[in-house]
C-alpha positions as CSV (number, residue, x, y, z in Angstrom):
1,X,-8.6,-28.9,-15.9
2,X,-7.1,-28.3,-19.4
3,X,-9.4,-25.9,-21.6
4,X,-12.0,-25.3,-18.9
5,X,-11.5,-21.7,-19.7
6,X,-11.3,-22.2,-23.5
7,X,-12.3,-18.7,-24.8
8,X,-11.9,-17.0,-21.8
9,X,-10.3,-13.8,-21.5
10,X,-8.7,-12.9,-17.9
11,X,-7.2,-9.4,-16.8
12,X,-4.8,-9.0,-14.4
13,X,-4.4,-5.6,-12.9
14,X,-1.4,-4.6,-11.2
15,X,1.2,-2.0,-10.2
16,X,4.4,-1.9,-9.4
17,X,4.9,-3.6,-6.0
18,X,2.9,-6.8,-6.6
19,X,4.1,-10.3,-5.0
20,X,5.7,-11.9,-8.1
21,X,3.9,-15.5,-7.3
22,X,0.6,-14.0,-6.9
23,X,0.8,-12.8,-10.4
24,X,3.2,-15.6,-12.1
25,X,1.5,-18.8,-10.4
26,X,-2.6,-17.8,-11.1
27,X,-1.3,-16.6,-14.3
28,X,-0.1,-20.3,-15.1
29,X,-3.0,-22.4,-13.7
30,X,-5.5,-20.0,-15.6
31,X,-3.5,-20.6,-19.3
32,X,-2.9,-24.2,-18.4
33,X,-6.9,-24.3,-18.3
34,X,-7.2,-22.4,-21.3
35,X,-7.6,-18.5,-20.7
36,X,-5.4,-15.7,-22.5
37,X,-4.6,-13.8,-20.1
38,X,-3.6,-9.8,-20.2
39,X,-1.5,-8.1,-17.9
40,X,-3.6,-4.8,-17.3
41,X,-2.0,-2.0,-15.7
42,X,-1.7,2.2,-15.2
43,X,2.3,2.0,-15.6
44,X,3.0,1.5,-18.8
45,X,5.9,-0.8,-20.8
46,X,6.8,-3.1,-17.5
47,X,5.6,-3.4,-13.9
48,X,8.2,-4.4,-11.2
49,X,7.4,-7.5,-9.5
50,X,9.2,-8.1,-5.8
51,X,9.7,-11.4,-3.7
52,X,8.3,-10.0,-0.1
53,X,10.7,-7.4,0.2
54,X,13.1,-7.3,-2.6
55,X,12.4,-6.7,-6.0
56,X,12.1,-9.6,-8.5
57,X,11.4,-9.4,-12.1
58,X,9.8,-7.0,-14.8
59,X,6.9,-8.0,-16.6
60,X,5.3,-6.5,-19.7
61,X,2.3,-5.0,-20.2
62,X,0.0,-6.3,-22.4
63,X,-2.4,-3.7,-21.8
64,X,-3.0,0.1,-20.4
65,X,-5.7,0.9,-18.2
66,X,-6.1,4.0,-19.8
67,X,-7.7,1.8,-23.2
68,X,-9.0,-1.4,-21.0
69,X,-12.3,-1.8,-19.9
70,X,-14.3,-4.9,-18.0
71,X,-16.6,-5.2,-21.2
72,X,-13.2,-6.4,-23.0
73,X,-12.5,-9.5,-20.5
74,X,-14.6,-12.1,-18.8
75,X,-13.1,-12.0,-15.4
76,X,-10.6,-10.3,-13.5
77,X,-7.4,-11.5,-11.0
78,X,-6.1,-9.5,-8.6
79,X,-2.6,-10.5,-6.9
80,X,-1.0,-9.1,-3.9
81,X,1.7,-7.9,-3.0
82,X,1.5,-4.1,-0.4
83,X,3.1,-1.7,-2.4
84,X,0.6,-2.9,-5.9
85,X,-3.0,-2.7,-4.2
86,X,-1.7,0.5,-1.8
87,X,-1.1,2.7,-5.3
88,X,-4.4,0.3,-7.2
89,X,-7.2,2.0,-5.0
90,X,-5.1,5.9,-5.1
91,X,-5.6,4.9,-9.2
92,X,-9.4,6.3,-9.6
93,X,-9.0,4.6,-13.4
94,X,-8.3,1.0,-11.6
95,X,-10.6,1.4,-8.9
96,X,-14.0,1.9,-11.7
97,X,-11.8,-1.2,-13.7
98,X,-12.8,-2.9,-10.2
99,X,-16.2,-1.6,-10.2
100,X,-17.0,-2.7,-13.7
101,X,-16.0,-6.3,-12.9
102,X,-18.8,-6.3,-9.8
103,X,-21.6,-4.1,-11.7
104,X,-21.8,-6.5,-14.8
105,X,-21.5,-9.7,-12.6
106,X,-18.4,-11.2,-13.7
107,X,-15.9,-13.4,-11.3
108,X,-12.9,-11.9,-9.8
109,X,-10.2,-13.6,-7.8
110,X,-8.2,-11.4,-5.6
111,X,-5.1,-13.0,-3.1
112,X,-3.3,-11.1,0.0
113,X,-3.7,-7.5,0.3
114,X,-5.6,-6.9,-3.0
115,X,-8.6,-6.5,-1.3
116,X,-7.3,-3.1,-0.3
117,X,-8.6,-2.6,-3.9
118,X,-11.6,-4.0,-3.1
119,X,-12.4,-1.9,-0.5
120,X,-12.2,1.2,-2.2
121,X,-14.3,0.2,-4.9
122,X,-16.8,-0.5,-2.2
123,X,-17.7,-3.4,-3.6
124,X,-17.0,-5.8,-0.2
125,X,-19.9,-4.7,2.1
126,X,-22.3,-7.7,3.1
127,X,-19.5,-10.7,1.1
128,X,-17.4,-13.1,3.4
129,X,-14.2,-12.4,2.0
130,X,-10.5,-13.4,3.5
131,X,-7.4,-11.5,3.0
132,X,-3.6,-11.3,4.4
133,X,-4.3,-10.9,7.6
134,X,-3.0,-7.2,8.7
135,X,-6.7,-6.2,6.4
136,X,-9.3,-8.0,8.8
137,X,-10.0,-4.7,10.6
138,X,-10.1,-2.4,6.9
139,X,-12.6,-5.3,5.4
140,X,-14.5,-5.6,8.8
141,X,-14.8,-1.4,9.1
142,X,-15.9,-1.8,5.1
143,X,-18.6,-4.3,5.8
144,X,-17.1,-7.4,4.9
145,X,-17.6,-10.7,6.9
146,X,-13.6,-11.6,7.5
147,X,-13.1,-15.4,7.9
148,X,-9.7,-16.8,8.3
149,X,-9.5,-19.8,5.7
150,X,-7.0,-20.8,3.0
151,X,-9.7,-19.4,0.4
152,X,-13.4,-17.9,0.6
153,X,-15.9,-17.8,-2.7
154,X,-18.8,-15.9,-2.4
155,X,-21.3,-15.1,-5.6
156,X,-18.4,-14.8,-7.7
157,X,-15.8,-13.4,-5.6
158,X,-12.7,-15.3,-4.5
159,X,-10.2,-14.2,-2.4
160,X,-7.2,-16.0,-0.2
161,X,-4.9,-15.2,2.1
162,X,-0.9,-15.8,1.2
163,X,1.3,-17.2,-1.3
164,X,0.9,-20.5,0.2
165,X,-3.0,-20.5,-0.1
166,X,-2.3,-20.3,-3.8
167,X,-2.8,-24.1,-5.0
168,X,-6.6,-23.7,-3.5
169,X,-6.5,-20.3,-4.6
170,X,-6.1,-21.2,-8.3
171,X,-8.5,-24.5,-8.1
172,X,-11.8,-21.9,-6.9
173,X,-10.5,-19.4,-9.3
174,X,-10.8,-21.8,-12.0
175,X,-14.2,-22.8,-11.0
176,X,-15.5,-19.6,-10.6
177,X,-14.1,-18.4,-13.7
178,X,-15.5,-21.3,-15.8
179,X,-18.9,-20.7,-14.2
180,X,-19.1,-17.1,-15.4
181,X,-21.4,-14.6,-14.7
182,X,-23.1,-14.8,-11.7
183,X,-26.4,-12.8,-11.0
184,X,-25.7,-9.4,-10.1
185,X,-22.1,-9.7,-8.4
186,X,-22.5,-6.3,-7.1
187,X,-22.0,-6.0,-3.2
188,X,-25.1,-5.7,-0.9
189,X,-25.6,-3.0,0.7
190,X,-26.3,-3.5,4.7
């Protein structure tokens, strides 16, 4: 898997709030393949990770969303956590980030509740997709086809449930990262 991503740039958006492994863990696979990533974000200096329900570490940030744009990156990761996607889709500068990734066709990867992100960028409509369970009836009522597996792909888009989906998680993300763009990513409209 080592340099399958050689040359690949990766954004990862976040707020404060997001589940520490969903960040830290993709993070390593996609480096240990060969991506840079950047930790993309509307806070600026250090976002506040937390472990379920207590907080965890700081991490910098390696780039503001007010300067970032999807023309900058080749694909995007979006970890979980409830507080980080809840205040991600309120952020009308993150949710056209979202948007950008979808409209140009490039992969994005998104674990847990970050779909919530998804949905407001109205980009899930007519995709299987699988999230943390307590979202099945927000991605249903968005248009999404909810399936309850460890991790779902479709045309680009990659999405698991929980930390402990993670190992498959990373694997599709890897795959779907190295494949690139895929034809017109953008959601169909039902």
């Amino acid at each position: 898997m080592a340099n399958r991503l050689e040359g690949k740039k990766v954004a990862i958006l976040v707020a404060d709030g997001f589940e520490q492994i969903e960040l830290t863990e993709p993070k390593k696979a996609l480096e240990q393949a060969g991506a840079q990533t950047e930790i993309v974000s509307p806070v600026k200096g250090k976002v506040q990770g937390w472990n379920h329900d207590e907080k965890a570490d700081k991490f910098s940030v390696d780039s503001s969303l007010d300067t970032a744009t999807p023309d900058n990156y080749d694909a995007l990761m979006l970890p979980g956590g409830v507080r980080n996607p809840d205040l991600l889709r309120m952020e009308p500068r993150a949710v056209e980030f979202v948007k950008g990734f979808f409209e140009a066709g490039k992969p994005v990867a998104a674990i847990c509740h970050a779909p919530w992100t998804l949905i407001e960028a109205d980009v899930v409509r007519g995709r299987e997709i699988t999230s943390w369970p307590s979202l099945k009836t927000d991605l249903k009522n968005a248009g999404a086809k909810w399936i309850d597996e460890e991790v779902i792909t479709d045309n680009g888009l990659v999405t698991s449930r929980k930390p402990d989906d993670l190992p498959a998680f990373n694997r599709k993300m890897i795959e779907e990262f190295a494949q690139g763009q895929h034809s017109r990513q953008k959601a169909a409209r039902i």
